[in-house]
N, C-alpha and C positions, 0 to 999 in steps of 0.2 A: 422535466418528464419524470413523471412517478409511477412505477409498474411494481404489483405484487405477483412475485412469480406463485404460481401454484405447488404444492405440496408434492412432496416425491420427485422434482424433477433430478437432472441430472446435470454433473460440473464436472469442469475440467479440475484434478488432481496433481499434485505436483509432480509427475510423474509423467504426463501428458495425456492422459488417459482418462476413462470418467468414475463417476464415483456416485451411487444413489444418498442420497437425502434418508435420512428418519426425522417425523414430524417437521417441525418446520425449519423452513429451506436455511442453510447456513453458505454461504460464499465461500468458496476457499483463499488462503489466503495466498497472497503472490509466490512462485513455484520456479522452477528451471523449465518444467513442461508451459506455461506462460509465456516467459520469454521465447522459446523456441519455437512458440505457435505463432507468438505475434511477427518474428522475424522472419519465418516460412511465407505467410501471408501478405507480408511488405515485400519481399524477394519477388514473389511469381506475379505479385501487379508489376511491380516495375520491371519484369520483364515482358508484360503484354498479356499475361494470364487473367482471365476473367475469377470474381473471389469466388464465384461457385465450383468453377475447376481446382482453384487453388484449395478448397476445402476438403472437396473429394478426395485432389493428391496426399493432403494432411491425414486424412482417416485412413488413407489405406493403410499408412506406415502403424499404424494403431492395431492393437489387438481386436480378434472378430467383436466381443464382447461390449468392448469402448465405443464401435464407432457411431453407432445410430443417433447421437445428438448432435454430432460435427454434420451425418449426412441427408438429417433435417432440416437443418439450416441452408447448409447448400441449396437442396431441393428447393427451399422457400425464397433463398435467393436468386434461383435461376427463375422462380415463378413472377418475380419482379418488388421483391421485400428488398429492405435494405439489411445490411451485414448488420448493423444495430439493432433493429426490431427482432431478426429473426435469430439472434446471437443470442438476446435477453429471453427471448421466450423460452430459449432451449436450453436457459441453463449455460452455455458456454461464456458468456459473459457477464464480467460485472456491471453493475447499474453506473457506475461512472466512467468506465472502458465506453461504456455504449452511449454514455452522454457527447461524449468527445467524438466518438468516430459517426454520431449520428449528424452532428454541425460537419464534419468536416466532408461528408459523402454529399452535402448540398453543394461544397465548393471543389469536389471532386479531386483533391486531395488524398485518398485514404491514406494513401503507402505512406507518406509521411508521419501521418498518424500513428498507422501501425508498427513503425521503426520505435518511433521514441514511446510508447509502451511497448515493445521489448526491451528497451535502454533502461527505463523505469525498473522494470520487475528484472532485470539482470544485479542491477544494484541491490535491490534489494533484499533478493534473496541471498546473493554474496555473502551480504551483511549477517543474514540470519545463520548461515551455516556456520561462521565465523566462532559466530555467539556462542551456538551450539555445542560447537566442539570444546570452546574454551571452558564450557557451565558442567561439560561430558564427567570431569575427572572428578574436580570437587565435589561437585554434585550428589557423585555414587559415592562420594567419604564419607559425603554425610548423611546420607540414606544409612549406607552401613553400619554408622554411628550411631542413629538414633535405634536402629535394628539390635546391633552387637552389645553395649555399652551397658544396658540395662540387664545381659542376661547373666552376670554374677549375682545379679541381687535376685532373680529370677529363682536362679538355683537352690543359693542360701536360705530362702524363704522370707529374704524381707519385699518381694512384691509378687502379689498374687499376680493369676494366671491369665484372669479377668483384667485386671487392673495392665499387665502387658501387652495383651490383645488391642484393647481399648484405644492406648499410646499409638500403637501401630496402624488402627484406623484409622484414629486424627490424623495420621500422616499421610496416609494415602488419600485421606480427604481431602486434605492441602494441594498435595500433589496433582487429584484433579481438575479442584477449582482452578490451581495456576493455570493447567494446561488446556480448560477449555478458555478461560479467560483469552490466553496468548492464539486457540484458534475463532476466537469470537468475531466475527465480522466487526470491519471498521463503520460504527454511528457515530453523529455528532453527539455529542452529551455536555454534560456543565462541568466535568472534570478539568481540562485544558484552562475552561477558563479560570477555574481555580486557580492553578499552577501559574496562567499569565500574570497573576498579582503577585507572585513570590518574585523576589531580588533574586534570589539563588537559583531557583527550577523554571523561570519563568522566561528567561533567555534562548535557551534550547530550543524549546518548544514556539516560541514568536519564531525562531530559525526556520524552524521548519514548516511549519505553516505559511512563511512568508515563500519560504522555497517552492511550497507544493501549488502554493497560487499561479507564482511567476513561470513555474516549469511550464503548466497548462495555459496560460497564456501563451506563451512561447511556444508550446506544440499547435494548438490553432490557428495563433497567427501566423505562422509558417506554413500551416497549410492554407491557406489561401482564405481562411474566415477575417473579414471587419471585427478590429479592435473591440465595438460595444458587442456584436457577437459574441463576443470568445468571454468576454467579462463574467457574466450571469452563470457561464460554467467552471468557469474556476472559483469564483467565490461558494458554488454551492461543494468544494472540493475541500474546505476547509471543516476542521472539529468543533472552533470555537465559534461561538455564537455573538461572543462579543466582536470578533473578528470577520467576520460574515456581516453584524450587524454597518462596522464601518467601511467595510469595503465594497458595501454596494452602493456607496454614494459616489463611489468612483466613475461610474455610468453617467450619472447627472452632471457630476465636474467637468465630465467629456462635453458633454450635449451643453453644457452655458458656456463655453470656447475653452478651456485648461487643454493644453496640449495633453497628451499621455503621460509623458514622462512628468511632467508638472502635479497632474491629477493623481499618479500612483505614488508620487514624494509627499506629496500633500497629506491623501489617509497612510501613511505610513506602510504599505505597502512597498515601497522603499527606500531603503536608507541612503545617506548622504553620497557614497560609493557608488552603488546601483545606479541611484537619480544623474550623478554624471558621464554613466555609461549609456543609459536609456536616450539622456537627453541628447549625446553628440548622435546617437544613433538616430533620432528621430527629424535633427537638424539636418544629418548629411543624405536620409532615404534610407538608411540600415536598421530602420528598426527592428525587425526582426533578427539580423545577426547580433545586435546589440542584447536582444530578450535573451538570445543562444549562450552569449559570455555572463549575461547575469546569472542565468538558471547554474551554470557552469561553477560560477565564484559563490551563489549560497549553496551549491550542493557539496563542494570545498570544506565547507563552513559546516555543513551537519553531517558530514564523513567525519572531520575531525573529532565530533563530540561523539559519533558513535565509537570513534574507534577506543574513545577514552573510557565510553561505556565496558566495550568486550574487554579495554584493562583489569577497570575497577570491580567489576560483578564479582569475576574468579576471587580476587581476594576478598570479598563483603562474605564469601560463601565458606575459602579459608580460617577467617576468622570466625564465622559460626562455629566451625567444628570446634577450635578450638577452644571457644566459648564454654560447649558442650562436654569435654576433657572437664575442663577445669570445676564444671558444675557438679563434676562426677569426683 
């Protein structure tokens, strides 16, 4: 399912609240107002709440301001649209949020759905505040740095006024390109697969891809979707195109008899570990609890590399200043 939202709509912000668009539509990226929406909305189904009232309840806690994309949705859903269609039209959701919860509302499933994208987007933003704070201090050293450092020579007359200016821009140019970059909506592109050919960089990155395939198999299949069901959306959940390219053969391996767990060992989807947690799972009837402890042990696996990421940045960033001192 491919859908171009229109221009100016409006999204949920990390915040929980909504936020216009200028020219063309940009996603936001995963928030704490996310997770709390998507936990809200799993809460009041499983307690008996239909998702149009549980919408309504979500907007009202919301500023006057914020609520009219939450309470068009509603409406559209109490009108007999589904939470996916009428969630993407308005902007509240993302185009692969609404791939998942649009399978999963045929097998009537949602809440489950909506649990583990708030489990998803709780992680994840975890991660990014993390990051944040740790990038916080160095970060300003060396803004400071490159600001402070030059202005004895500034003074003394050996660098014009222009020529300081100028330094100052490029940095602020820098500065923005990262930061739209880091809020740039997540598209598949040929970068990843770059990096899958690197010995060094190229580990990481299969981690997590392998993870973000397995988790969404495991959120579908748990909700009540058929295995080749769920397939065709988590493979289009993936960055790499090489990796998209062989794990859609997993579908086929299914349909000419490979068990599952056989077929996802097979295109390397998963490794030796996995392959014999899947497979006891899939011999004894648990395959779904089995999908649960895989997504569990590679998500293990790419917390650990993050965590080594929020180590290593701070000091990559240390070392710049220092860098910086010594050039001076």
């Amino acid at each position: 399912m491919h859908v171009q939202l229109p221009l100016g709509k409006l999204y949920l912000n990390a915040d929980g609240g909504m936020k216009k668009t200028l020219g063309e539509h940009r996603y936001p990226r995963q928030g704490a107002g996310r997770s709390a929406f998507f936990r809200a909305l799993a809460r009041y189904s499983q307690v008996g709440m239909t998702l149009d009232r549980g919408l309504e309840q979500w907007a009202e806690q919301l500023p006057l301001r914020n609520r009219s994309p939450i309470q068009m949705t509603a409406r559209q859903v109490q009108s007999g649209q589904t939470l996916a269609d009428a969630g993407l039209k308005n902007g509240v959701l993302l185009p692969w949020e609404a791939r998942l919860l649009a399978v999963a509302s045929v097998h009537g499933r949602v809440d489950r759905v909506l649990d583990d994208l708030a489990t998803y987007h709780e992680g994840a933003t975890d991660w990014w505040k993390r990051l944040r704070m740790r990038l916080l201090f160095p970060g300003g050293i060396l803004i400071l740095g490159f600001l402070a450092l030059p202005l004895p020579m500034l003074i003394s007359g050996q660098l014009s006024v222009q020529a300081y200016l100028l330094q100052n821009l490029l940095l602020a140019a820098a500065l923005v390109s990262l930061w739209r970059l880091l809020k740039a909506p997540r598209k598949p592109h040929r970068f990843p697969d770059l990096i899958l050919r690197s010995r060094t960089l190229g580990k990481p990155v299969w981690q997590y891809q392998r993870y973000r395939f397995i988790q969404q198999l495991a959120c579908l299949y748990n909700a009540g979707v058929p295995v080749l069901d769920t397939l065709p959306i988590a493979v289009s959940s993936c960055d790499s195109a090489l990796l998209r390219s062989r794990w859609s053969k997993i579908s086929t391996a299914i349909r000419e008899g490979s068990g599952v767990s056989e077929a996802l060992h097979q295109h390397a989807a998963l490794d030796d570990t996995g392959y014999a947690l899947v497979h006891s799972g899939e011999a004894s009837g648990r395959l779904g609890e089995m999908l649960d402890h895989e997504t569990r042990r590679l998500g293990q696996g790419v917390a650990l590399w993050q965590e080594g990421l929020v180590d290593w940045l701070p000091r990559l960033a240390y070392l710049l200043v220092l860098l910086l001192l010594l050039s001076r």
